[in-house]
C-alpha positions as CSV (number, residue, x, y, z in Angstrom):
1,X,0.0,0.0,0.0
2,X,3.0,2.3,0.7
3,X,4.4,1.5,-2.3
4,X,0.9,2.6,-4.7
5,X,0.7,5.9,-2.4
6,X,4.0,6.9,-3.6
7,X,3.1,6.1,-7.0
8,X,0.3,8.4,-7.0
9,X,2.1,11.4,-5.0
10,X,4.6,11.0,-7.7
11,X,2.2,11.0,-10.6
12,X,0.8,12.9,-12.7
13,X,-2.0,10.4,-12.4
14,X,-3.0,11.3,-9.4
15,X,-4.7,14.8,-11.1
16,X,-7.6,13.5,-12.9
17,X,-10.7,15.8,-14.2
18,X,-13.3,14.0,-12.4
19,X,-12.8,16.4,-9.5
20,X,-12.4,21.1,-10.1
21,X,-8.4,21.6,-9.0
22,X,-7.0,24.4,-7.2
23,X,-3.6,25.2,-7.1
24,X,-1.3,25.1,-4.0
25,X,2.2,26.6,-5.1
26,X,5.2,26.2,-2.4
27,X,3.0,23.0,-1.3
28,X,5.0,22.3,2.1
29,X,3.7,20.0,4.9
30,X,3.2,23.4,7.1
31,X,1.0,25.0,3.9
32,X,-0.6,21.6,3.1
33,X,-1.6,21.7,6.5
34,X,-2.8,24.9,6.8
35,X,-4.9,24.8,3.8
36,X,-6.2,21.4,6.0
37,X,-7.0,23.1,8.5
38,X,-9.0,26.1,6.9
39,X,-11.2,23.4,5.5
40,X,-11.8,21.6,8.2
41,X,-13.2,24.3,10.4
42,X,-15.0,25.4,7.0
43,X,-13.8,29.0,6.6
44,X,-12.0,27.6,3.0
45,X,-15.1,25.9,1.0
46,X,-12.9,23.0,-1.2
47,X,-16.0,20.7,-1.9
48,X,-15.6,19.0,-5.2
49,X,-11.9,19.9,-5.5
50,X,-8.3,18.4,-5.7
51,X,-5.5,20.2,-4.0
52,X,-2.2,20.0,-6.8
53,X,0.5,21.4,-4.8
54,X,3.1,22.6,-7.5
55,X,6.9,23.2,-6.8
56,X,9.8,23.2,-9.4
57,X,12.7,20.7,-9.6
58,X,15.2,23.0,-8.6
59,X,13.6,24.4,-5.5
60,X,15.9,24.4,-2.6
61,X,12.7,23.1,0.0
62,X,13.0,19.2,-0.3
63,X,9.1,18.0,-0.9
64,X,10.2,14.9,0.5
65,X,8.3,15.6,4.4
66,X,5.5,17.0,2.3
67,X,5.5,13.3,0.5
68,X,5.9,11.7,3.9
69,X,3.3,13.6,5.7
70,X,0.9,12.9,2.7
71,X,1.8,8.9,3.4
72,X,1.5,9.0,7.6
73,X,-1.6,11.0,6.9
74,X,-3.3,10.4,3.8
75,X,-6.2,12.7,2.3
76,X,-7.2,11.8,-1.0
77,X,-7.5,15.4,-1.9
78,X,-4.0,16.4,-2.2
79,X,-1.7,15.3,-4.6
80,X,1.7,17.1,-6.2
81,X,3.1,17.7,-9.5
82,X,7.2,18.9,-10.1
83,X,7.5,21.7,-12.7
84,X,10.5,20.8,-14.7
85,X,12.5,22.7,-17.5
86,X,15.4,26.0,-17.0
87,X,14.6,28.9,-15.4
88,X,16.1,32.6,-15.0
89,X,15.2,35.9,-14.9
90,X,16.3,36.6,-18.4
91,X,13.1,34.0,-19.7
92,X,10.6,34.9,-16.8
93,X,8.2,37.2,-18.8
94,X,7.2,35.0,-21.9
95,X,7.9,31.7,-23.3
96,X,10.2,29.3,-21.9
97,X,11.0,25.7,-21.2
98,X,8.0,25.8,-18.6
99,X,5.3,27.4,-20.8
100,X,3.7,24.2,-21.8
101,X,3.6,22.8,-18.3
102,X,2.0,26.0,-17.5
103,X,-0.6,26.2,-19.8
104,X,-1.7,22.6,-18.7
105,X,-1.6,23.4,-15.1
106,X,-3.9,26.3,-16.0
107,X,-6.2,24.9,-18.5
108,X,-7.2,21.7,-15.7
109,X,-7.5,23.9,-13.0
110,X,-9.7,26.8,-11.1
111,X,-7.6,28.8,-9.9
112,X,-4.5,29.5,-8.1
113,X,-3.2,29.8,-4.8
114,X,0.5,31.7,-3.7
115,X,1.7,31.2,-0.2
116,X,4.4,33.5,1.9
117,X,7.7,33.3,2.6
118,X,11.4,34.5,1.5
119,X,13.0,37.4,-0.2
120,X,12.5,37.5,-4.4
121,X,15.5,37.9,-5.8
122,X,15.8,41.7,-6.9
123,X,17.6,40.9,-10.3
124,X,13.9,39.7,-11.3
125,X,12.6,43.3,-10.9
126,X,15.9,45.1,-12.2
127,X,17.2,46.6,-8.9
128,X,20.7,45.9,-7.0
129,X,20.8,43.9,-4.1
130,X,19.8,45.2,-0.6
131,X,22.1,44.2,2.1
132,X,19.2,43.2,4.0
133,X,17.7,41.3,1.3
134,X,18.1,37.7,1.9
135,X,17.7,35.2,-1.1
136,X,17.1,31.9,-0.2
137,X,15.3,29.8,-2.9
138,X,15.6,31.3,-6.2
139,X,14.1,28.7,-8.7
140,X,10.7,28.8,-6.5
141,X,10.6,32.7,-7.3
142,X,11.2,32.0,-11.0
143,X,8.8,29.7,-11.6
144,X,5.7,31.4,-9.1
145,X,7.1,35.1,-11.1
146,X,7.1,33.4,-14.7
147,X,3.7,31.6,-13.9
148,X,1.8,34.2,-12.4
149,X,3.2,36.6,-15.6
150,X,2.0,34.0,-18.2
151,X,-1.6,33.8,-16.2
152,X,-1.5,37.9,-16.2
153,X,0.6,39.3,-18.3
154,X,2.6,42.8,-17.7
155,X,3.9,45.8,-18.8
156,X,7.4,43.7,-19.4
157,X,5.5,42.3,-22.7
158,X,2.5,44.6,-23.5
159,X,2.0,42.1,-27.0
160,X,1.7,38.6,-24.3
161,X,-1.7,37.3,-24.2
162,X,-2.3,36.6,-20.4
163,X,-3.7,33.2,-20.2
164,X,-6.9,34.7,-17.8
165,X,-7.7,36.0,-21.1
166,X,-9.4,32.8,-22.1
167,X,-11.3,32.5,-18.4
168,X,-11.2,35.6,-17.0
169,X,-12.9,33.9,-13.7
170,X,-9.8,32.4,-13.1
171,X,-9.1,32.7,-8.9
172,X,-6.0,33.9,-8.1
173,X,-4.6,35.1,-4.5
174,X,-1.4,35.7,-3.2
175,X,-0.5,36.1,0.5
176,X,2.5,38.7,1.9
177,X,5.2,36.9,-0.3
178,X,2.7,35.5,-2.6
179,X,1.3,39.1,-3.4
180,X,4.3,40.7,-3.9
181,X,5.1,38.3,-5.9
182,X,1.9,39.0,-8.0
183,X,3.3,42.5,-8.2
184,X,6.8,41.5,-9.7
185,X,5.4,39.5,-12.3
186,X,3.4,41.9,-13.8
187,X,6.4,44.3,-13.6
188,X,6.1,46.3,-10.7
189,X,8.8,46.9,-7.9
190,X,9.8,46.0,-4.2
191,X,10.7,48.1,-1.8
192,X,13.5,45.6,0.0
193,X,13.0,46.4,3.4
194,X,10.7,49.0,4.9
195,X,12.8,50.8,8.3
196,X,15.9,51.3,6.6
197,X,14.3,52.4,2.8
198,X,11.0,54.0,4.3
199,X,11.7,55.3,7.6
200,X,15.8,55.6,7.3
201,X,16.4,53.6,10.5
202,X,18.8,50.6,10.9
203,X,18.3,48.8,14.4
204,X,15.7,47.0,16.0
205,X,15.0,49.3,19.0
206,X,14.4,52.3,16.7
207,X,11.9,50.5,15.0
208,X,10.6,49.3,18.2
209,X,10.1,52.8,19.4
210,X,7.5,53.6,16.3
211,X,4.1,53.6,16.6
212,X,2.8,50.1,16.4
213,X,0.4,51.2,13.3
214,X,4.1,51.6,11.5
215,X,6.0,48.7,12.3
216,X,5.3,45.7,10.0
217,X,7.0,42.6,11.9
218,X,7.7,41.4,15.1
219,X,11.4,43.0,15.7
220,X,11.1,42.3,19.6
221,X,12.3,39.1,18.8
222,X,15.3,40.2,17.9
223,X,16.3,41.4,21.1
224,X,16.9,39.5,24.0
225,X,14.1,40.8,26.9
226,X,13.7,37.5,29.0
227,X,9.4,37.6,28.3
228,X,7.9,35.7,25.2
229,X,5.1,37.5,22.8
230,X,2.0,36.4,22.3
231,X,2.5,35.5,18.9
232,X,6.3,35.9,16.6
233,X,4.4,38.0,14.2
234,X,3.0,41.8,14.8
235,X,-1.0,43.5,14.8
236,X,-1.3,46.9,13.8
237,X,-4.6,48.3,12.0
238,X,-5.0,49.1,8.6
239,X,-7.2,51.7,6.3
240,X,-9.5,49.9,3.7
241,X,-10.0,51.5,0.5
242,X,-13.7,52.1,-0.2
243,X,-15.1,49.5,-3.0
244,X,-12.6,47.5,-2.6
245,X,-12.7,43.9,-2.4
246,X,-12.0,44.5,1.3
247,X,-15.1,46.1,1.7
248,X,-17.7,44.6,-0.4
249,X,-16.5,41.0,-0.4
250,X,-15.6,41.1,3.5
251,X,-18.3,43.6,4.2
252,X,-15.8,45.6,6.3
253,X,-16.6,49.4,6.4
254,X,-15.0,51.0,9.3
255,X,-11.7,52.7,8.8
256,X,-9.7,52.8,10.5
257,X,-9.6,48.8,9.7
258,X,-8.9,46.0,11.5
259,X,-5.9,44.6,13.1
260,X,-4.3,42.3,10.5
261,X,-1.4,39.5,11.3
262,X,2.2,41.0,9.9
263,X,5.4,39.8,9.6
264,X,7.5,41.4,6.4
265,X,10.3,43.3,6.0
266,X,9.4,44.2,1.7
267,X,6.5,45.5,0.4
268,X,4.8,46.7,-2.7
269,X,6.7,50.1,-4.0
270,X,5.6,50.8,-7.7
271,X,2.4,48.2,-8.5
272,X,2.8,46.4,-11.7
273,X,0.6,46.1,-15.1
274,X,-3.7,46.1,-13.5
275,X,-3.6,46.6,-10.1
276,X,-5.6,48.9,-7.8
277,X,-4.4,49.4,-4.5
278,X,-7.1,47.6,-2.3
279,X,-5.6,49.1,1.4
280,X,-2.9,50.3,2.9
281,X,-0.8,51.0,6.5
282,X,-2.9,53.6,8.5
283,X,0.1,56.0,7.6
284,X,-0.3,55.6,3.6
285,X,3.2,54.1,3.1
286,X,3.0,50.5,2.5
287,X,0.3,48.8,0.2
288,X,-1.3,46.3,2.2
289,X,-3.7,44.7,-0.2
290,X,-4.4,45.1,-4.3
291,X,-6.7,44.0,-6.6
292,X,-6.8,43.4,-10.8
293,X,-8.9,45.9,-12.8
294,X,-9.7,43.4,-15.0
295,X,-9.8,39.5,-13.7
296,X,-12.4,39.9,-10.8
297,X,-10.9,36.7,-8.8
298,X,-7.4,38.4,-8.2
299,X,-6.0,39.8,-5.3
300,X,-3.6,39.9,-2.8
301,X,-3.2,41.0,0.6
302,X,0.3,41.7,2.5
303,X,-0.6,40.4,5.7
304,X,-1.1,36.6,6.9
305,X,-5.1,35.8,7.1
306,X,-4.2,31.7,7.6
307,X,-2.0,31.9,11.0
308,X,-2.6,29.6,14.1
309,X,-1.8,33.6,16.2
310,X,-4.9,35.0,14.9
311,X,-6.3,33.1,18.1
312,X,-4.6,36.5,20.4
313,X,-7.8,38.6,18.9
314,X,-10.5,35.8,18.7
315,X,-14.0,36.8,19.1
316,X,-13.1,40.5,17.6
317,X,-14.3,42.4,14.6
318,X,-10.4,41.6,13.4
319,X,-10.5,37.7,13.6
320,X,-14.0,37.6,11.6
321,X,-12.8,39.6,9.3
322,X,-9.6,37.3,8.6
323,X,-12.0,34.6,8.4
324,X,-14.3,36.4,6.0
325,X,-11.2,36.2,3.2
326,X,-11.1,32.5,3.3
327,X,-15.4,32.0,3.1
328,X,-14.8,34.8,0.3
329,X,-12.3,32.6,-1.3
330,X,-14.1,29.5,-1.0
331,X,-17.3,31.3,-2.6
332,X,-15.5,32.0,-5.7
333,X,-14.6,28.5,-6.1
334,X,-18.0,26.8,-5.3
335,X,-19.3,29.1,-8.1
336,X,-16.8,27.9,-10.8
């Protein structure tokens, strides 16, 4: 029995078109498990679909424990699929040894889901290096960039036919890493870390000393103070742009916002090819969530709506609305 299950993780089998399929890129045991768990306390509606977590070859994160966790626990409704073919940012924004895998990956699924977590490398939006920028798994940025650009297009090749062109219902949503990412690939700009390129400040207790509404991660943990936090990320409130997404999806119309879940050190600077700035920090400065002008199912939002530390503000206007993104989500699937 093992032996069959690894057959099917490994396979592209293990997709088939009797189910809808939603796309899980950076599928790790921890995002496999969050997705799980959304699910399970039904905030994320997935009935009728397959989960195809997607990751590239040359990824440094070995999909190995996801594999494993998948055979100790098994749940039919995940399966993964390797992305294979050369990548760098000189072939990101058009065709390229992936586009065909692409295309397939789009045309049997639903839509598309982009998870957080390390720094993109800067090369991919023409800009130097940051010293504080910190590059960690550069073929997973080249594939989720070159994807998302083939699914969107942007301004990098005006004459590309995005493939939501075909189904313009297409869900897509990106989370902190995941929506900058978004950004990139349509050919907008990062700014690579927010205290020192924002606010022109270089240690931990200056940014510590800010108002909590400007500080964007949890820097207390950088500093030895012999008493644990709560949670390793950071709360501060944010301003909701009226007709947003935000607001008429979520149904959230006070402003100043809610307290949302934050733990980045980059941002959106210039947004790319479509997007409309959905909210930002209560000071104006960092985009916190965008939106396409033209694909209804696409947006992004910088802070973390799928974290176990949401539990600190349970029962409050904040937590509902954190759940209100993934029943949002889940209604645009159940009405593809």
């Amino acid at each position: 029995m093992r032996l069959l299950l690894l057959l099917l993780l490994g396979s592209v089998t293990a997709w088939t078109s009797a189910q809808d399929t939603l796309l899980l890129f950076n599928p790790t045991a921890g995002n496999i498990a969050t997705i799980q768990n959304l699910a399970e306390e039904k905030l994320l509606n997935l009935e009728g679909y397959h989960i195809l977590g997607i990751y590239h070859a040359g990824e440094a994160y070995d999909y190995e424990e996801t594999r494993a966790s998948l055979l100790d626990n098994p749940d039919h409704r995940f399966s993964l699929r390797q992305v294979d073919g050369a990548l760098d940012r000189k072939v990101l924004f058009g065709n390229n040894d992936c586009t065909v895998q692409f295309e397939r990956l789009f045309m049997g699924s639903r839509g598309a889901l982009f998870m957080g977590g390390p720094d993109i490398p800067p090369g991919v939006y023409n800009e130097p290096v940051h010293l504080l920028t910190n590059v960690t798994d550069p073929q997973r940025h080249f594939m989720e960039t070159s994807f998302l650009f083939h699914l969107l297009g942007g301004s990098q090749d005006t004459l590309w036919r995005p493939f939501l062109e075909r189904d313009p219902k297409y869900l897509v949503s990106g989370i902190c890493l995941g929506m900058q990412t978004m950004n990139v690939a349509t050919g907008g700009t990062l700014i690579q870390d927010i205290p020192t390129e924002v606010f022109g400040i270089w240690s931990a207790e200056e940014v510590l000393s800010m108002p909590p509404d400007q500080v964007h991660r949890n820097y207390a943990n950088m500093i030895s103070t012999g008493c644990e936090a709560p949670t390793s990320y950071h709360f501060h409130q944010i301003n909701i742009v009226e007709g947003s997404f935000l607001q008429k999806e979520l149904r959230t119309r006070d402003n100043p916002g809610p307290l949302v879940l934050s733990s980045h050190h980059q941002a959106v600077e210039e947004p790319g090819a479509g997007w409309v700035v959905a909210a930002t920090s209560m000071d104006g400065r960092i985009i916190e969530a965008i939106e396409h002008d033209r694909y209804p199912n696409v947006m992004g939002v910088q802070f973390h709506p799928e974290k176990p530390g949401l539990s600190v503000v349970k029962d409050s206007g904040s937590y509902r609305f954190h759940k209100a993104y993934w029943r949002n989500l889940g209604t645009i699937l159940q009405k593809r």
